[in-house]
VEXDREN-2710 file (C-alpha; in Angstrom, 1 decimal):
% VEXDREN-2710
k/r/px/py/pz
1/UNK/-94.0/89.0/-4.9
2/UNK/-93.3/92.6/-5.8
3/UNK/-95.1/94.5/-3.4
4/UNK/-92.6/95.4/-0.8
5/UNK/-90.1/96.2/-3.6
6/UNK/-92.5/99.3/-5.0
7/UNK/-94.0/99.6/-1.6
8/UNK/-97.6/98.9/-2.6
9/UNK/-100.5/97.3/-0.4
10/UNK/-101.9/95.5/-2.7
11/UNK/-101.4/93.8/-6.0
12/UNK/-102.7/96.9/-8.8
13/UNK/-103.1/95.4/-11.8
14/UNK/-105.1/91.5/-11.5
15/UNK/-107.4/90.8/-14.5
16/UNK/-109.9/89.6/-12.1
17/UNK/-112.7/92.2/-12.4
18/UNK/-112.5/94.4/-9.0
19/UNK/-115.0/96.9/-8.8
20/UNK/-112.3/98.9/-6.1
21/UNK/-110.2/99.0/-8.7
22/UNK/-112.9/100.6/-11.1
23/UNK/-112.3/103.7/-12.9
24/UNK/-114.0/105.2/-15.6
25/UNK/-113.4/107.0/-18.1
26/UNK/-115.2/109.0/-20.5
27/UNK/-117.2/106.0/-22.3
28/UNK/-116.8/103.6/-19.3
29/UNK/-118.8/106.6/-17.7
30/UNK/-121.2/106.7/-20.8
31/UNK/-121.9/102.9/-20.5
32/UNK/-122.4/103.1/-16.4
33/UNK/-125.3/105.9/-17.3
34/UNK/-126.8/103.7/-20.2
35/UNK/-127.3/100.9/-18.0
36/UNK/-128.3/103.2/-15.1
37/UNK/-130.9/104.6/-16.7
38/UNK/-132.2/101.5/-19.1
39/UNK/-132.4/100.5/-14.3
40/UNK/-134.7/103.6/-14.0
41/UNK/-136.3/104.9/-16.5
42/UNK/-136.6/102.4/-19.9
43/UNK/-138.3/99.8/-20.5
44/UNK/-137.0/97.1/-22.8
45/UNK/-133.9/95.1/-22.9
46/UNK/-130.4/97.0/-22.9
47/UNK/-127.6/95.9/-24.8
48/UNK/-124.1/96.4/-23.4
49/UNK/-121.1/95.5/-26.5
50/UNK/-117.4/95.5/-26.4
51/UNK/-114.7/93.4/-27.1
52/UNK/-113.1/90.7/-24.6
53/UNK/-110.8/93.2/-21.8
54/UNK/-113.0/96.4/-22.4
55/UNK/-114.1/96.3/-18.5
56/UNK/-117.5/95.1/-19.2
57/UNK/-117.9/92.7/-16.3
58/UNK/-116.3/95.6/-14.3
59/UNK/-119.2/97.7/-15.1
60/UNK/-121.6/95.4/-14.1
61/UNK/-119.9/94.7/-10.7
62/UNK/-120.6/98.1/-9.8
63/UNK/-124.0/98.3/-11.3
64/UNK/-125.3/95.7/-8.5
65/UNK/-123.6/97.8/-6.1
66/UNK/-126.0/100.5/-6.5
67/UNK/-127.1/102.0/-3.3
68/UNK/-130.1/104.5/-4.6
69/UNK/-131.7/101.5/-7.3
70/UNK/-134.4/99.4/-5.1
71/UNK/-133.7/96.8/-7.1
72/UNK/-133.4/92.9/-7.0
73/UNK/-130.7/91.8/-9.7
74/UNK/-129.4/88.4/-10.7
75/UNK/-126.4/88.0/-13.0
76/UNK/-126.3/84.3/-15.2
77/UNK/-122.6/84.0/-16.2
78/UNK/-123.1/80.8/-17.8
79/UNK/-126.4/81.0/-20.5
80/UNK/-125.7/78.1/-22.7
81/UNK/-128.6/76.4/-21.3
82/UNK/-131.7/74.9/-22.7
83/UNK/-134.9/76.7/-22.3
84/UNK/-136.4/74.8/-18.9
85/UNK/-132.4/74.7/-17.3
86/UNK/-132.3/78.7/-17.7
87/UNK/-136.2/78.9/-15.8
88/UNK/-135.0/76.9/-12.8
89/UNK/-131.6/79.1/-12.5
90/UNK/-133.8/81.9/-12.5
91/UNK/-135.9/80.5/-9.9
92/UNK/-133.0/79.6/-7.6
93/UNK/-130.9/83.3/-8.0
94/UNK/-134.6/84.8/-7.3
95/UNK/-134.9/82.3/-4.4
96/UNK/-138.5/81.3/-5.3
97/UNK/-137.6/78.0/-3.0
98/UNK/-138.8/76.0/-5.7
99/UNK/-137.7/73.6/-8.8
100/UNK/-140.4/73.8/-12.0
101/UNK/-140.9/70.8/-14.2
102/UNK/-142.3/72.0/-16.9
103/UNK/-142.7/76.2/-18.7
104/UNK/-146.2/77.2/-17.5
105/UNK/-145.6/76.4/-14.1
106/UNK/-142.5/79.0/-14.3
107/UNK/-144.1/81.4/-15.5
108/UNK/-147.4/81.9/-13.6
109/UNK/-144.7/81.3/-10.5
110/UNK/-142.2/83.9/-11.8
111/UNK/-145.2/86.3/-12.7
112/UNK/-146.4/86.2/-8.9
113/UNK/-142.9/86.5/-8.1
114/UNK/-142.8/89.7/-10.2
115/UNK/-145.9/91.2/-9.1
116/UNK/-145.0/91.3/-5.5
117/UNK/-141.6/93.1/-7.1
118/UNK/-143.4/95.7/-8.4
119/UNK/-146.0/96.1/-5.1
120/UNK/-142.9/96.7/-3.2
121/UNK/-141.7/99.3/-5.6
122/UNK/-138.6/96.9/-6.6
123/UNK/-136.8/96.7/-10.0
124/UNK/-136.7/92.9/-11.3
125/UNK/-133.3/93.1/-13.6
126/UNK/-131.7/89.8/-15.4
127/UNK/-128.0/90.7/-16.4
128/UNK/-127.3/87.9/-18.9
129/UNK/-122.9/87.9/-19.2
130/UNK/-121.4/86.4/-22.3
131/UNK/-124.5/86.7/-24.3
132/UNK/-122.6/86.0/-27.0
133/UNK/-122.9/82.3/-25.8
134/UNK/-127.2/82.4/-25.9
135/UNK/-128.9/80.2/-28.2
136/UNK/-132.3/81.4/-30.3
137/UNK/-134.4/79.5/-27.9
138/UNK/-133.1/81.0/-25.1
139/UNK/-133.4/84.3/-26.9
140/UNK/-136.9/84.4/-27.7
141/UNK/-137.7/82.9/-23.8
142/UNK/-135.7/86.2/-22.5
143/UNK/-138.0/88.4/-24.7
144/UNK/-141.2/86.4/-23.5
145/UNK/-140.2/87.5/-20.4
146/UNK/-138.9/90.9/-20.5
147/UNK/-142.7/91.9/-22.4
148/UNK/-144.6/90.8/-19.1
149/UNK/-146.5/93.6/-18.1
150/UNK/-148.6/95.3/-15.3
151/UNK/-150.5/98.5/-15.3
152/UNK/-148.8/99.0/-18.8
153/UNK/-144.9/99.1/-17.2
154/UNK/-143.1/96.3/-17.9
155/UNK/-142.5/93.9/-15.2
156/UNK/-138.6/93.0/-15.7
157/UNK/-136.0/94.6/-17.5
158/UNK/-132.7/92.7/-18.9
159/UNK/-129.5/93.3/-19.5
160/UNK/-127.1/91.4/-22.4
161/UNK/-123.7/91.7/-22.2
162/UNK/-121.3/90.5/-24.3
163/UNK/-118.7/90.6/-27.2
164/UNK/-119.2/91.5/-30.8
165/UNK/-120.1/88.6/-31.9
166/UNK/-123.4/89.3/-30.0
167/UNK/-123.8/92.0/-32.4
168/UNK/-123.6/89.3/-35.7
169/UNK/-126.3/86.8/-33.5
170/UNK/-128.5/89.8/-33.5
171/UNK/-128.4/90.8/-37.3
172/UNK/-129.7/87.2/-38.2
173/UNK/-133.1/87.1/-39.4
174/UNK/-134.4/84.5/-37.0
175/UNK/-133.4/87.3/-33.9
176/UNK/-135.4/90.0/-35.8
177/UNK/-137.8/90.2/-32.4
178/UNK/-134.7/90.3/-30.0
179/UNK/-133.4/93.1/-31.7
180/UNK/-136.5/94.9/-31.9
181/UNK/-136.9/94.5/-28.3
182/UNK/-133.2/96.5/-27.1
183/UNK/-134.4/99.8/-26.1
184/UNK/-130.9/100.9/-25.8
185/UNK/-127.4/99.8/-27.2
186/UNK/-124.1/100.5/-25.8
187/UNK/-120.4/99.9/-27.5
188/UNK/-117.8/99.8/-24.9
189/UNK/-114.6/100.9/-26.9
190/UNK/-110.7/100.6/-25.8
191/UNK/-108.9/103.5/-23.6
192/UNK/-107.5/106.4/-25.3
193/UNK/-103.5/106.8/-24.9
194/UNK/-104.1/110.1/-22.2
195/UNK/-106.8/107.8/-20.0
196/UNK/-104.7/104.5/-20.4
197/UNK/-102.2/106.9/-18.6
198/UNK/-104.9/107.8/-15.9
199/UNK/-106.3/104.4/-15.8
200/UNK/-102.4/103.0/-14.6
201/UNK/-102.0/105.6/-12.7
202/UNK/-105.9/105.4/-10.8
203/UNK/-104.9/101.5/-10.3
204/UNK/-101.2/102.4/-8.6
205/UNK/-102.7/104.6/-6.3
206/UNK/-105.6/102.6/-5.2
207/UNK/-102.9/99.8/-4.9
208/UNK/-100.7/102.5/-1.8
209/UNK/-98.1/103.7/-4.6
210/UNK/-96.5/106.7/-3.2
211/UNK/-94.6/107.8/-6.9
212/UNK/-94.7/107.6/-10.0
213/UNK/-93.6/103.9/-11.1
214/UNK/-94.1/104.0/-15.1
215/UNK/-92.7/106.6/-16.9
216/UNK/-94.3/108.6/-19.8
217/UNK/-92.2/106.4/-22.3
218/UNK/-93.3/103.2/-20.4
219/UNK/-96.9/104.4/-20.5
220/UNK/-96.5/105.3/-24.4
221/UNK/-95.2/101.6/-25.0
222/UNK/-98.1/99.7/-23.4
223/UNK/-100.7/101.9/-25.3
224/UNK/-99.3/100.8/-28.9
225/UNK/-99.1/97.3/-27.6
226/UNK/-102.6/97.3/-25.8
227/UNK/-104.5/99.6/-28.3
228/UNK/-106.0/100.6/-24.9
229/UNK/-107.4/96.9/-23.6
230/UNK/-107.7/97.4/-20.3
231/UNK/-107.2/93.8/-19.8
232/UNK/-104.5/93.7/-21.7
233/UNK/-102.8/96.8/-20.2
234/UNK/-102.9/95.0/-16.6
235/UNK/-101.2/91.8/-18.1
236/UNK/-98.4/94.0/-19.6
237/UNK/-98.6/96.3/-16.7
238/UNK/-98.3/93.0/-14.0
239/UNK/-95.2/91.5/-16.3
240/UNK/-93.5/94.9/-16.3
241/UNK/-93.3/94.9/-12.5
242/UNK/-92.2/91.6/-12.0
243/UNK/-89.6/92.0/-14.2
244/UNK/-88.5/95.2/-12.7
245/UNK/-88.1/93.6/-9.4
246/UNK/-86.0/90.5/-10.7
247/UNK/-84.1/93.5/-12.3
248/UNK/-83.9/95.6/-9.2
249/UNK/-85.2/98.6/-10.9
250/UNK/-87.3/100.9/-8.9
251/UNK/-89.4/102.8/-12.4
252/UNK/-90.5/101.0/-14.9
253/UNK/-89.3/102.5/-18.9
254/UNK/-90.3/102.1/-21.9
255/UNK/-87.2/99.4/-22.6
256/UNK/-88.6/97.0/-19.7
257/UNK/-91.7/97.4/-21.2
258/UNK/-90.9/96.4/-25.2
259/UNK/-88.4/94.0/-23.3
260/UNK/-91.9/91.9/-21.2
261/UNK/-93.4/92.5/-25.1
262/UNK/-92.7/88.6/-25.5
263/UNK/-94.4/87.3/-23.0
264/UNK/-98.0/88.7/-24.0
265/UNK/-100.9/85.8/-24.5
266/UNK/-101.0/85.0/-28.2
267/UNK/-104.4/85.7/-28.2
268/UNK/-104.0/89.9/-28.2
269/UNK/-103.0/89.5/-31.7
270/UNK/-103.5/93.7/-32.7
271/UNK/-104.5/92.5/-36.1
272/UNK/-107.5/91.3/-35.3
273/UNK/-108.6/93.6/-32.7
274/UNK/-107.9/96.0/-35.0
275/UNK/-110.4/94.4/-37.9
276/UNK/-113.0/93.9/-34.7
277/UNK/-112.9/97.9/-34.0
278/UNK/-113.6/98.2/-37.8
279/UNK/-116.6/96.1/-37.4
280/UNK/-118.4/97.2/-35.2
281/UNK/-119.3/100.7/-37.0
282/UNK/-120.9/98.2/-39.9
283/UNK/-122.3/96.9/-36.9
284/UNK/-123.8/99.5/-35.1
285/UNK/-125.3/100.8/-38.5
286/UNK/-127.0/97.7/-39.6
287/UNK/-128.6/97.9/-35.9
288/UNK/-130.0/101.0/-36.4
289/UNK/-130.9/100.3/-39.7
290/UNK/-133.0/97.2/-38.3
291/UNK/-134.7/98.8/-35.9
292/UNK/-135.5/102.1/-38.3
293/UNK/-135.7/100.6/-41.2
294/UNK/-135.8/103.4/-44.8
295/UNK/-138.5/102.0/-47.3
296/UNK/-136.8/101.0/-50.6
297/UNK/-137.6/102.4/-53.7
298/UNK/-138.8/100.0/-55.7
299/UNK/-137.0/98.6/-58.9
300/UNK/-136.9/100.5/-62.3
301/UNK/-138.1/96.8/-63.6
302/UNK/-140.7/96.9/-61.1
303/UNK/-142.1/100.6/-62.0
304/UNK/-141.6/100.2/-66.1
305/UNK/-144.4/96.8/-65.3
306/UNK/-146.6/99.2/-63.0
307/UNK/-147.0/101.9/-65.7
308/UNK/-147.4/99.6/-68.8
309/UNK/-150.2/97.9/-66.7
310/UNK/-152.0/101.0/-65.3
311/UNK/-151.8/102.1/-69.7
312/UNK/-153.7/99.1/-70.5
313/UNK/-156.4/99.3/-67.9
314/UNK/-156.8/103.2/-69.0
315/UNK/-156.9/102.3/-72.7
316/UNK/-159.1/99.3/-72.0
317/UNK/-161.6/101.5/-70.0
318/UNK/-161.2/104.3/-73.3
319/UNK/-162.2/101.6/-75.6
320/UNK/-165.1/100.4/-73.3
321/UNK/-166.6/104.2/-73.8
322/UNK/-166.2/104.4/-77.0
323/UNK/-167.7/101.2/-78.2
324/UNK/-170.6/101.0/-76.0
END
């Protein structure tokens, strides 16, 4: 609609994930090595975290892009399954050419299937999207699979991704051993005001912009109404435009942008983005409280009954002596 009008090739700001589109900034680049390196060098299960329009799916559209990983990936974006439903997707993204009736059959399959992985020097990874969405049984099943072993390396690695309520399944006692099993943990927090100005700027230019289109003001009114989403920054970026071309207007200000402010989704309320982002520090602490837990001193209750019965077995033995 608007390209002609700000001379651009292509549309900049979609919210469809496009990994040409990608640019990262200082914790997108964080993430990317995290998950690189759970690829190369960990073994475990690595946790990717962030909340919905932090470019998580972005990340991992570039991930299996990898040119120097020999590796064999398969992404499951839909992992509300049941245990023997989640086996046979497996089996199909792996193209084991064959459906399994029953759990034992899968896995002395998908063991063979790994095997010849690791022959061939080949990295089996799982990237499970929207994790959020798993159930315990399909939890614990993951784990099984990610502890398969071979010469004492593990056989397959896996990847959950997914919002913060992710992080709330995983503090639940029953998920103790999925938590346990994440050998690494990443957060994915919001843009900063200086690289939400980079990040527009990185997605006009990739788009064929030839100037500057948003000013400074512009960029300074989508930051306090984004709190650095990129999601959210393309919607208000995408509205901005097309209301500059109904308007005529060649550079986009900060009025157009408060004036597009109205027709935001409903569901970018600030409030509780805001009340997410102070989460996830709780979060992150009980996680590494979990996984390193401190021993607890015990109660005063608790000592006071220790000492008064430790006394009586000493006086009982001192009386033994003496009367014998």
């Amino acid at each position: 609609m608007y390209l002609s009008h700000y001379h651009l090739d292509k549309e900049p700001f979609s919210i469809s994930p496009d990994p040409q589109f990608l640019w990262l900034s200082e914790k997108h680049q964080k993430a990317f090595e995290t998950l690189k390196e759970g690829i190369l060098e960990r073994d475990g299960c690595v946790m990717l975290a962030g909340d919905i329009g932090t470019g998580k799916t972005t990340l991992i559209k570039r991930l299996v892009k990898l040119d120097d990983v020999a590796a064999i990936f398969v992404t499951i974006n839909d992992p509300d399954l049941d245990a023997l439903d989640f086996f046979n997707i497996l089996a199909s993204e792996f193209q084991m050419d064959r459906r399994f009736s029953g759990k034992d059959e899968f896995l002395t399959a998908f063991r063979h299937f790994l095997l010849n992985a690791f022959s061939s020097y080949k990295k089996v990874l799982i990237i499970i999207d929207e994790a959020q969405r798993l159930n315990h049984e399909i939890l614990m099943e993951i784990v099984g699979l990610s502890n398969l072993q071979m010469a004492g390396r593990k056989l397959l690695k896996v990847f959950f991704v997914g919002q913060l309520e992710f992080n709330a399944m995983l503090m639940r006692e029953e998920n103790r051993d999925v938590l346990q099993s994440i050998a690494a943990h990443y957060y994915l927090e919001p843009l900063s005001e200086p690289e939400t100005e980079r990040y527009i700027g990185h997605r006009l230019k990739v788009a064929g912009a030839g100037h500057e289109i948003f000013t400074l003001a512009a960029v300074k009114e989508i930051f306090a109404l984004s709190k650095g989403y990129p999601r959210l920054i393309n919607v208000i970026c995408d509205n901005a435009l097309v209301f500059g071309y109904r308007s005529g207007l060649k550079s986009i200000d900060g009025g157009v942008i408060q004036k597009c402010r109205r027709d935001l989704p409903k569901e970018w309320d600030h409030a509780v983005a805001l009340e997410k982002e102070k989460l996830v520090a709780g979060v992150e602490a009980t996680i590494e409280e979990r996984q390193h837990p401190v021993p607890k001193p015990a109660s005063r209750g608790y000592k006071d009954f220790l000492m008064l019965a430790a006394a009586i077995v000493i006086v009982g033995f001192v009386l033994l002596v003496l009367l014998r």
